[in-house]
LUMKOLKE-731683 format. One record per residue: residue in three letters; chain; z, y, x of N, C-alpha, C in turn. Coordinates in Angstrom, 3 decimals, padded with zeros to 6 digits. Layout:
<nodes>
code, unit, n.w, n.v, n.u, ca.w, ca.v, ca.u, c.w, c.v, c.u
Ala, A, Z, Y, X, Z, Y, X, Z, Y, X
...
</nodes>
This chain:
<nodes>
code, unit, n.w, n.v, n.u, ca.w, ca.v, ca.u, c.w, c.v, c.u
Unk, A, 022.800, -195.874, 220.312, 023.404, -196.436, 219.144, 024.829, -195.874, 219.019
Unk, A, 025.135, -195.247, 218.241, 026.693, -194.819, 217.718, 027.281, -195.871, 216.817
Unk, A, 028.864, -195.856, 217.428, 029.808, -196.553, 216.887, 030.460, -195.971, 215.446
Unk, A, 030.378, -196.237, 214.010, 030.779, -196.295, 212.878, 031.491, -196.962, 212.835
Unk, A, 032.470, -197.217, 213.540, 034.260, -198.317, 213.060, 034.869, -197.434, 212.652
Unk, A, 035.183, -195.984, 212.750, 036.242, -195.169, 212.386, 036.802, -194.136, 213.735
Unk, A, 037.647, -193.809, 213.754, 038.406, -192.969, 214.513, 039.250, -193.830, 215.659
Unk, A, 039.661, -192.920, 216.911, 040.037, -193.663, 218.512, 041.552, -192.858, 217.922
Unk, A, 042.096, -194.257, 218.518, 043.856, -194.118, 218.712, 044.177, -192.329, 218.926
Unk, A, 043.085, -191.861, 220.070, 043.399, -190.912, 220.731, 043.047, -189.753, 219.370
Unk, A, 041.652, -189.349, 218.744, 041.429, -188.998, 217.919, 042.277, -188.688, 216.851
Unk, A, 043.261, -189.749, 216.552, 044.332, -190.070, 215.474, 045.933, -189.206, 216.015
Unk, A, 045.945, -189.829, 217.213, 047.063, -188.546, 217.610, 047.187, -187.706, 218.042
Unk, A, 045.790, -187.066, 218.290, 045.695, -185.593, 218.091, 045.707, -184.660, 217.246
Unk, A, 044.855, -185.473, 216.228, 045.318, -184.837, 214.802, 046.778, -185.019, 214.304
Unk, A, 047.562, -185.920, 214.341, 048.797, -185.880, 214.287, 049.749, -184.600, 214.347
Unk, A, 049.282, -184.774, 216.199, 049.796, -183.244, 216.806, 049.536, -182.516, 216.403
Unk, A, 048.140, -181.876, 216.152, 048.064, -180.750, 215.694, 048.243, -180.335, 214.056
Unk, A, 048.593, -181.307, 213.542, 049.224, -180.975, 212.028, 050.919, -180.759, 212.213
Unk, A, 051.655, -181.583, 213.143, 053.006, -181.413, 213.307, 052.764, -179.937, 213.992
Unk, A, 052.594, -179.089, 215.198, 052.299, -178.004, 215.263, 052.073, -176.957, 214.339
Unk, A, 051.331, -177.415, 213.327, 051.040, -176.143, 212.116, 052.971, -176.389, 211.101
Unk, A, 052.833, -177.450, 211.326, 053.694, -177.847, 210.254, 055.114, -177.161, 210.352
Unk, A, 055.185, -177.199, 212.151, 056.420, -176.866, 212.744, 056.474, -174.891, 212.148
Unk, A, 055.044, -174.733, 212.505, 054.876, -172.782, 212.741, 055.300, -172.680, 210.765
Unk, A, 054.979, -173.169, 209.821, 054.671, -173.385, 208.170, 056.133, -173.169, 207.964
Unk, A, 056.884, -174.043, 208.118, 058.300, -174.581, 207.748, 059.197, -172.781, 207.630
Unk, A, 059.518, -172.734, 208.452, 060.579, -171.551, 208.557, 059.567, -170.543, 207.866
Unk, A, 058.439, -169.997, 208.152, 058.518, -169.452, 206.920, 057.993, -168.995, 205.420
Unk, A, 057.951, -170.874, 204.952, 058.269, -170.995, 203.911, 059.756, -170.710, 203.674
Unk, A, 060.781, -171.505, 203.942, 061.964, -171.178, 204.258, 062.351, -169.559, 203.792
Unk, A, 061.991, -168.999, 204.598, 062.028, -167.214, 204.727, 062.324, -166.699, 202.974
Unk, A, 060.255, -167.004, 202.641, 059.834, -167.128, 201.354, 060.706, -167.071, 200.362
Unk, A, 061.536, -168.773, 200.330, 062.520, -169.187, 199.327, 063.217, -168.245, 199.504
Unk, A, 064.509, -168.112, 200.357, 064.985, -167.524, 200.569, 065.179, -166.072, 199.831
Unk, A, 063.852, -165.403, 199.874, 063.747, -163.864, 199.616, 063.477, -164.051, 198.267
Unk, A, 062.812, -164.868, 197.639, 062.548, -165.076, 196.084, 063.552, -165.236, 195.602
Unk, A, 064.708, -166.531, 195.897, 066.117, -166.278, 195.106, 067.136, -165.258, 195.287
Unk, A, 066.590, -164.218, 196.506, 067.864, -163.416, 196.395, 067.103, -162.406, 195.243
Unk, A, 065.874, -162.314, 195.588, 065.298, -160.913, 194.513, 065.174, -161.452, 192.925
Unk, A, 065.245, -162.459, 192.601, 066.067, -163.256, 191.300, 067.291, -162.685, 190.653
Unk, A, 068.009, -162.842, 191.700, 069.364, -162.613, 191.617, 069.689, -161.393, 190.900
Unk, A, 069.057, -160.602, 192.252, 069.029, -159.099, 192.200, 068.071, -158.705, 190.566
Unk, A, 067.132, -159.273, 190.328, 066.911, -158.857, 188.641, 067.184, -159.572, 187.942
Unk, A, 068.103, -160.636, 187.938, 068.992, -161.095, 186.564, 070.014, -159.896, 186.302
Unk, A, 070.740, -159.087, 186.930, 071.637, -158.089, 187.685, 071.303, -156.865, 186.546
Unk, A, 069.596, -156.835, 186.881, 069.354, -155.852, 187.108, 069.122, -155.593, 185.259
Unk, A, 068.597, -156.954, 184.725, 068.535, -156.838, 183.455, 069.730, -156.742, 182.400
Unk, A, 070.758, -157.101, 182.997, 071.988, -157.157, 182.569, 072.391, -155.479, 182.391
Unk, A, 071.465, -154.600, 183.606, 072.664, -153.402, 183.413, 071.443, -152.397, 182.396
Unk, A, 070.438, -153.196, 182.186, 069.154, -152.835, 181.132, 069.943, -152.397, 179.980
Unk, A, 070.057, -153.964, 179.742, 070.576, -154.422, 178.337, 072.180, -153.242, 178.167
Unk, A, 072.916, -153.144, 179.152, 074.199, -152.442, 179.104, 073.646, -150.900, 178.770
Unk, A, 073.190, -150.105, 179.824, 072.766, -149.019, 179.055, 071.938, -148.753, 178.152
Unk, A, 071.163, -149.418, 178.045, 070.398, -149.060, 176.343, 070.726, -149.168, 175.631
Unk, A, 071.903, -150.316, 175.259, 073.292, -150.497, 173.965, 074.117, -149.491, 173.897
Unk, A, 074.409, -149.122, 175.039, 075.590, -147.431, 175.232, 074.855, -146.493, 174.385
Unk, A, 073.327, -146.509, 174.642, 072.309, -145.203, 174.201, 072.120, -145.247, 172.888
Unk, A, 071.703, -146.196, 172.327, 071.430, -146.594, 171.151, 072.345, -146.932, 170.024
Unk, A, 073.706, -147.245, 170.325, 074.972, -147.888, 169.650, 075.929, -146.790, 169.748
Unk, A, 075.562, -145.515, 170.718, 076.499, -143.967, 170.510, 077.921, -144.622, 170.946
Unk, A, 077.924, -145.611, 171.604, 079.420, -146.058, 172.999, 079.317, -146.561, 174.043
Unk, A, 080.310, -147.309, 174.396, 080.501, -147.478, 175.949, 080.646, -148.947, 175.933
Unk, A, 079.546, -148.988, 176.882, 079.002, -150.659, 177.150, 079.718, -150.773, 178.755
Unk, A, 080.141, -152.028, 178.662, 080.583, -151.886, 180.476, 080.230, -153.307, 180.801
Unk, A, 079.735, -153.060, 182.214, 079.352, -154.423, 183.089, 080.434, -154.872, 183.639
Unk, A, 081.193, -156.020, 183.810, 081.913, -156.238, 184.941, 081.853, -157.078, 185.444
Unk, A, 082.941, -157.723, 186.736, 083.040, -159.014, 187.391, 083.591, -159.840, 186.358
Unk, A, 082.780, -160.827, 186.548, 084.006, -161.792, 185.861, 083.622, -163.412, 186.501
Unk, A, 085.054, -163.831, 186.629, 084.913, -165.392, 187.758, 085.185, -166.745, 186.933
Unk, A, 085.523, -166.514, 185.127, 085.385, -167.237, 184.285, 084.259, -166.904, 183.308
Unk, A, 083.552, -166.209, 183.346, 082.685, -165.536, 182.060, 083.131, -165.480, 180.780
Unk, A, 084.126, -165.259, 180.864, 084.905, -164.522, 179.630, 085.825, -163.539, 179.504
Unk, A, 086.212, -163.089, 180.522, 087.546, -161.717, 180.922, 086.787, -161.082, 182.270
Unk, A, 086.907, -159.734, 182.474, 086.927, -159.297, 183.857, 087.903, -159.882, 184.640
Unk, A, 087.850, -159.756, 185.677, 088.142, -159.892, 187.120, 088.557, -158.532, 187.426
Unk, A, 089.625, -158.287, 188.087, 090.098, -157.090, 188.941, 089.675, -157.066, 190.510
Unk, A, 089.050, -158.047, 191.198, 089.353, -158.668, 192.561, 087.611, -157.749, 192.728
Unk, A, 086.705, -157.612, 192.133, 085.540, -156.473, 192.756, 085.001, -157.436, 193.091
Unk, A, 084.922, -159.116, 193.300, 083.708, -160.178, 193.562, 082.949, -160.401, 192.403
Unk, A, 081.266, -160.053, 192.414, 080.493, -159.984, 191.595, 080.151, -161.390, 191.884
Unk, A, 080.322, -162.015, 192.832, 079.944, -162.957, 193.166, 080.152, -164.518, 192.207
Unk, A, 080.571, -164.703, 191.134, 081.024, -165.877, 190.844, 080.431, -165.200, 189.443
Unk, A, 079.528, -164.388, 189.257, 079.266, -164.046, 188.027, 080.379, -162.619, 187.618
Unk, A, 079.511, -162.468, 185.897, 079.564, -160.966, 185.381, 079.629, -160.944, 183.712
Unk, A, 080.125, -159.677, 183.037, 079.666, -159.932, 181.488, 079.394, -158.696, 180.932
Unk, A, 079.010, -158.127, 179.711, 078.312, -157.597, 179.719, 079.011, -157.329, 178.020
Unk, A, 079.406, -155.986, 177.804, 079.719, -156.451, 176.301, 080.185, -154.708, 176.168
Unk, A, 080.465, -154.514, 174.444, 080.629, -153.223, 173.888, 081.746, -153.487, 173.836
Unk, A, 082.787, -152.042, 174.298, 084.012, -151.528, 174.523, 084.498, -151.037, 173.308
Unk, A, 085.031, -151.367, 172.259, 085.655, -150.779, 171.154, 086.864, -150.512, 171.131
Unk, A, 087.884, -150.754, 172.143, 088.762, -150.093, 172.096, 089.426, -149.273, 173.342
Unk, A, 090.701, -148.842, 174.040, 090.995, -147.707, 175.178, 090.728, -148.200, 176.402
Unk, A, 090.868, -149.969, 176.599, 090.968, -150.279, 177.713, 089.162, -150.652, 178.272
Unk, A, 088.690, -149.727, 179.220, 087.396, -150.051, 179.773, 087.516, -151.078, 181.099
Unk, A, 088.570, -151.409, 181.055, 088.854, -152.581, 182.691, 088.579, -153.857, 181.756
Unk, A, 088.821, -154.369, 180.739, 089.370, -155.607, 180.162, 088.579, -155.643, 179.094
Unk, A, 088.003, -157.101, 179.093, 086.939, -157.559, 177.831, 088.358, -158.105, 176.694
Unk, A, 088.497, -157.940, 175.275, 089.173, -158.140, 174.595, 088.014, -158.676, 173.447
Unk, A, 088.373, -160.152, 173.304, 087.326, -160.806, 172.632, 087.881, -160.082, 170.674
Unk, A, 088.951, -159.705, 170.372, 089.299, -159.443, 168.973, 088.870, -157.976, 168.909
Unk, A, 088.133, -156.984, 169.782, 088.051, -155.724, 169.483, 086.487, -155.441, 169.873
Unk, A, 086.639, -156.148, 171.152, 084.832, -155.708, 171.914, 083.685, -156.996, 171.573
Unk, A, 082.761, -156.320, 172.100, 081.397, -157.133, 171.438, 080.762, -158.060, 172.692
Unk, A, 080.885, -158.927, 172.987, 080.471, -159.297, 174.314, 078.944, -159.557, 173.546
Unk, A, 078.401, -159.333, 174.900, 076.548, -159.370, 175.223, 075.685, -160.308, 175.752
Unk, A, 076.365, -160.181, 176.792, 075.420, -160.873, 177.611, 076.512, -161.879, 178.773
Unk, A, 076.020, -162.398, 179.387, 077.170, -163.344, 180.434, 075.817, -164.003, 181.598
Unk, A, 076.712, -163.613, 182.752, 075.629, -164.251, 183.830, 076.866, -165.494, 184.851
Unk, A, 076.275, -166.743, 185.131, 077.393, -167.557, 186.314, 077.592, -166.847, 187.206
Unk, A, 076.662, -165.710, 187.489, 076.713, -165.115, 189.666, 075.391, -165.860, 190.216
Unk, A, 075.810, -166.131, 191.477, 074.873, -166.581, 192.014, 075.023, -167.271, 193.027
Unk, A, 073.993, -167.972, 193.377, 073.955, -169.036, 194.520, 075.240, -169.116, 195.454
Unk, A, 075.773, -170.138, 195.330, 077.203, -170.593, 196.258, 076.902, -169.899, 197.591
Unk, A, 075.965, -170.318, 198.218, 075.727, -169.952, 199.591, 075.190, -168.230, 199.787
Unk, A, 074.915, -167.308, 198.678, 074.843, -166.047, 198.634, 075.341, -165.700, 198.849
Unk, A, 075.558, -163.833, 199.123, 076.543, -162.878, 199.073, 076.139, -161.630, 197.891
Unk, A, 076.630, -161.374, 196.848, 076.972, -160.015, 196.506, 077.843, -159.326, 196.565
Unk, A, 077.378, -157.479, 197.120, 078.741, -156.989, 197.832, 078.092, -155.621, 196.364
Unk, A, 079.525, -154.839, 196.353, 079.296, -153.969, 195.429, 079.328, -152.336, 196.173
Unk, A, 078.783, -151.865, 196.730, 079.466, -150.934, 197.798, 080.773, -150.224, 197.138
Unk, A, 080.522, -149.758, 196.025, 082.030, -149.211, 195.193, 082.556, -149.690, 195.232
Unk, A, 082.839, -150.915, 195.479, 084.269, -152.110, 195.644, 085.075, -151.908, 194.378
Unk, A, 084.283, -151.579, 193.170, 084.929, -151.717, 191.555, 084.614, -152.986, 191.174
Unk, A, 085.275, -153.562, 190.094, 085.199, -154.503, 189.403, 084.091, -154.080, 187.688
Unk, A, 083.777, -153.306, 187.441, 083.514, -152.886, 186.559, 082.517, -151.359, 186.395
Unk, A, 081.534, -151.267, 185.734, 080.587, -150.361, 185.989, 080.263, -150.171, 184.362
Unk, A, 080.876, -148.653, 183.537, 080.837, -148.524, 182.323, 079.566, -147.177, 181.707
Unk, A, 078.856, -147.390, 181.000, 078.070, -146.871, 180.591, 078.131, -146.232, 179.497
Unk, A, 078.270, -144.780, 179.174, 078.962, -143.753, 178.274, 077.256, -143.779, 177.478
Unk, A, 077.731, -143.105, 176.136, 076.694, -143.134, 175.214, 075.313, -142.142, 175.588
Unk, A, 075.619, -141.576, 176.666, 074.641, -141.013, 177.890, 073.607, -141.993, 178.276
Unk, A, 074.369, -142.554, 178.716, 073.207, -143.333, 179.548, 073.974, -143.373, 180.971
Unk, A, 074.906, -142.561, 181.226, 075.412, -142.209, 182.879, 076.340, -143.358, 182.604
Unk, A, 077.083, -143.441, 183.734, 077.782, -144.457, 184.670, 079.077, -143.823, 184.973
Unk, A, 080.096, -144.656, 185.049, 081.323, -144.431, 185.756, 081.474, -144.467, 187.571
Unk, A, 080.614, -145.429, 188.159, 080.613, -144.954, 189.546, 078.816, -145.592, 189.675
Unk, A, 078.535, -144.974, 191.069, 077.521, -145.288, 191.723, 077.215, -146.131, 192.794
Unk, A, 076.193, -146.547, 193.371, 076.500, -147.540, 194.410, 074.957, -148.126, 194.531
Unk, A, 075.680, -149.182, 195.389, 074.529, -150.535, 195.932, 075.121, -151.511, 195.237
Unk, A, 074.292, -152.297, 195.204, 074.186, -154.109, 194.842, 074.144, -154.248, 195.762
Unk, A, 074.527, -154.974, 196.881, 074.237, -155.981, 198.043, 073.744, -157.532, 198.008
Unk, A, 072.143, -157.921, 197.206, 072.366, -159.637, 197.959, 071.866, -160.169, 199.091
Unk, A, 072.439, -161.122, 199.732, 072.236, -161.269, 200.679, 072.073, -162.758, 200.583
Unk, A, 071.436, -163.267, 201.229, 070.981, -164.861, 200.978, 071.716, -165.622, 201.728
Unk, A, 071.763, -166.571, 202.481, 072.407, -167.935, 203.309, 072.290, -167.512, 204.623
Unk, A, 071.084, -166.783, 205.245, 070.445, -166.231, 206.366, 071.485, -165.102, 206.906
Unk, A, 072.016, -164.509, 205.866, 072.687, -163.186, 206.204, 071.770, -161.899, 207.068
Unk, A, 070.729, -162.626, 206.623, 070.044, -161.405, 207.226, 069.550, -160.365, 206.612
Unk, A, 069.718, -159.135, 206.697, 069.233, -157.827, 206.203, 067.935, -157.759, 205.905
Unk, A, 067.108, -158.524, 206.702, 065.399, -158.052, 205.997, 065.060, -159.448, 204.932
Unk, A, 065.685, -160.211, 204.885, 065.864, -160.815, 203.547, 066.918, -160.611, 202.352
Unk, A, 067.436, -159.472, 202.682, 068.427, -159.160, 201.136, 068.084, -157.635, 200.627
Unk, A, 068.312, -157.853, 199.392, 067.911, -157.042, 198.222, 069.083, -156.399, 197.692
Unk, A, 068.811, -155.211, 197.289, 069.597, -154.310, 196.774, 069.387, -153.792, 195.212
Unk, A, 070.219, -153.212, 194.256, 070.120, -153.047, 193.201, 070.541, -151.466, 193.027
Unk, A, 070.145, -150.290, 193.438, 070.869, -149.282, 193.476, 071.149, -148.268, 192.131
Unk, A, 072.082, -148.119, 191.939, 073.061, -147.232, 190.339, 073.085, -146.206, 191.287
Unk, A, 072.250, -145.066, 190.401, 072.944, -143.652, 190.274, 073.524, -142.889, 188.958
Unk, A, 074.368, -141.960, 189.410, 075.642, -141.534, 188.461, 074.767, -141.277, 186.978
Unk, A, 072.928, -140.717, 187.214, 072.898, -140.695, 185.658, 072.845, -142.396, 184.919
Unk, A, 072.820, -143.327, 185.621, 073.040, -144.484, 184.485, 071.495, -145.493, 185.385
Unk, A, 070.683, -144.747, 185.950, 069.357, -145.108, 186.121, 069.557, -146.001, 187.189
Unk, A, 068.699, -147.243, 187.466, 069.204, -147.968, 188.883, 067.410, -148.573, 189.241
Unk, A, 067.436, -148.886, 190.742, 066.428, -149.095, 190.993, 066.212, -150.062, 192.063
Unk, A, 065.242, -151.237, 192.426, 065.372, -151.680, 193.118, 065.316, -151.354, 194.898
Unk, A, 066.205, -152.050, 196.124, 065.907, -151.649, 196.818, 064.295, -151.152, 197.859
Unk, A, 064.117, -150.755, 198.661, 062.818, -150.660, 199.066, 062.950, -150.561, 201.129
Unk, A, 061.703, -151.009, 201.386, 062.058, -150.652, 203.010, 060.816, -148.995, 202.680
Unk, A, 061.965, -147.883, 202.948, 061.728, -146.701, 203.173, 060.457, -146.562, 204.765
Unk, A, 061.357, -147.001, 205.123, 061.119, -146.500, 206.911, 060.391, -147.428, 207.275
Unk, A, 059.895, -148.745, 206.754, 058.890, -149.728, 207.017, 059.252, -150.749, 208.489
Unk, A, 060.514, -150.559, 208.619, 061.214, -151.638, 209.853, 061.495, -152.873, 209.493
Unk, A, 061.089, -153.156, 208.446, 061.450, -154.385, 207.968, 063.176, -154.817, 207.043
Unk, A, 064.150, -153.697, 206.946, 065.052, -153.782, 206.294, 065.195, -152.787, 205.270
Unk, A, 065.252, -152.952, 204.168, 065.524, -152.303, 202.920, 066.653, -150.999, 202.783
Unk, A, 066.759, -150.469, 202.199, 067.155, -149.324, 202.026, 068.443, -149.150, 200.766
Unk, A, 069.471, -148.490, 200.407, 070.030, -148.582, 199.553, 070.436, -147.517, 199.370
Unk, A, 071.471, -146.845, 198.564, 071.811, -145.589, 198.270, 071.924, -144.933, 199.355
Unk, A, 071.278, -143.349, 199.350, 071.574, -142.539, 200.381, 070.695, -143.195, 201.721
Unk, A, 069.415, -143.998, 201.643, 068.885, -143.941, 202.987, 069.558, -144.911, 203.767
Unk, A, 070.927, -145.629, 203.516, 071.367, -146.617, 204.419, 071.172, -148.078, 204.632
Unk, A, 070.296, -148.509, 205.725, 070.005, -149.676, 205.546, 070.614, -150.771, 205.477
Unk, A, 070.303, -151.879, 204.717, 071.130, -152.696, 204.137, 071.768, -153.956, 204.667
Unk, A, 072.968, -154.162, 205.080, 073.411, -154.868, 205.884, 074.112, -156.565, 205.321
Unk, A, 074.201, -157.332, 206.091, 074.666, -158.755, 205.559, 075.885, -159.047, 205.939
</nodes>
């Protein structure tokens, strides 16, 4: 005759255990996951911003420029992309400085996550796009998430013709790659 009351104390906290076990191995990396999804967010809000900048340069026959900016309304001189950026047509000499009575502002981003990092490797404040399509300097995007770790951050890489691309792991070690083959650091 078998007992149909249900499940033994013991039965019950084993399964316990072995769900806290999965649960424990699950956690970090989900974690990871998040992590890598908001930095590669980041990295193409960025990335659409410098879309929108050179195809207006191409199409509008001037000079569109990206820059820092830590109010979203003036550049920043200080080269932290970090607190946000803007995005607007240059109509008059000065390409450092958004001038709301002459230039066309575009687009406007906050930055990103408090606990992020974006590093610019050019250490410019500003990245201008001639009716080319080319660029005033070249570089990396650096983001880097809360982790500071390199095989969770993403790169945005500008070359001098105007074209930019996301980072990639080249060499398949698990850390991404950025201008020139150098892997990407936090």
């Amino acid at each position: 005759m078998t007992n149909n009351n249900g499940f033994s104390l013991i039965e019950i906290l084993t399964t316990i255990a072995i769900a806290g076990v999965i649960a424990s191995m699950a956690i970090p990396s989900c974690r990871t996951t998040i992590e890598k999804n908001k930095v590669q967010k980041e990295r193409d809000e960025l990335a659409s911003h410098f879309r929108l900048a050179r195809s207006t340069a191409i199409t509008k026959s001037g000079t569109t420029v990206i820059c820092a900016s830590d109010d979203t309304s003036t550049c920043s001189q200080s080269g932290d992309w970090t607190d946000g950026w803007i995005v607007f047509i240059n109509n008059d000499a000065d390409l450092t400085a958004y001038d709301s009575s002459t230039d066309l502002l575009l687009k406007v981003s906050d930055g990103i996550d408090g606990e992020h990092s974006l590093l610019w490797s050019d250490g410019g404040s500003e990245v201008v796009f001639e009716s080319s399509g080319e660029v005033s300097h070249s570089g990396t995007f650096t983001f880097c998430g809360n982790s500071a770790n390199a095989r969770r951050s993403r790169a945005l890489i500008v070359y001098p013709t105007g074209s930019f691309r996301p980072s990639i792991d080249v060499d398949r070690n698990g850390v991404p790659e950025g201008l020139g083959g150098v892997e990407l650091t936090c």
